[in-house]
N, C-alpha and C positions, 0 to 999 in steps of 0.2 A: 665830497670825500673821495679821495684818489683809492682804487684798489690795486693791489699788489698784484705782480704775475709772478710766475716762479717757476722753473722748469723740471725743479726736483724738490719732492717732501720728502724727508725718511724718519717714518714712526718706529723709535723703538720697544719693545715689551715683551712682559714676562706670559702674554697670552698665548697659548698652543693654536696651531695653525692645522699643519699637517705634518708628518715625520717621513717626507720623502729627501731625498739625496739632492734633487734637483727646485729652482724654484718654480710657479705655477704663476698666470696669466691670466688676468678675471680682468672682468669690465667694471668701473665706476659707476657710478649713477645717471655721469654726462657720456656714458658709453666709450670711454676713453680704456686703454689698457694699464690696467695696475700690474707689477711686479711684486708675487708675494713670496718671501723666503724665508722659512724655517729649519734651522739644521741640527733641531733635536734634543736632546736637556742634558745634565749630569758634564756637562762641557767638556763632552767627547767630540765636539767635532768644533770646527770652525769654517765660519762662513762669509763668502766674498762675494760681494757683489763689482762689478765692474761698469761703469757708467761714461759712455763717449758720447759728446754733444760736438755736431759737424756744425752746424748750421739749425735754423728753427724748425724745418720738416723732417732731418736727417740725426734721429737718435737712436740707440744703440744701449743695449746693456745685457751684460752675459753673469751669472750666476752660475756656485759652484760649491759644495759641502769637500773639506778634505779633516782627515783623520789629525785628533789632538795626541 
């Protein structure tokens, strides 16, 4: 059985996180860094994630809440 690799998953959901402006950085299970962003309900706001892949060691992603 061949396993998949993937460099990016993005879960989307109507689950509450947290109601901050900025995203937050928590570790996985494999101690890896997750990016988690929540920007709030009533779709007052809208949110961007930004995702740069240089190379396999060299990733990049900036998050950011701005007003609907």
């Amino acid at each position: 059985m061949t396993r998949e690799k993937y460099d990016l998953v993005i879960c989307l959901s109507h689950l509450g996180y947290d109601y901050k402006n900025e995203p937050t950085v928590v570790k996985n299970k494999k101690d890896k860094n997750v990016l988690v962003n929540q920007i709030g309900c009533y779709w007052l706001y809208l949110g961007r994630i930004d995702f740069h892949f240089y190379s396999q060691n060299n990733k990049t992603s900036y998050g950011s809440a701005m007003a609907v």
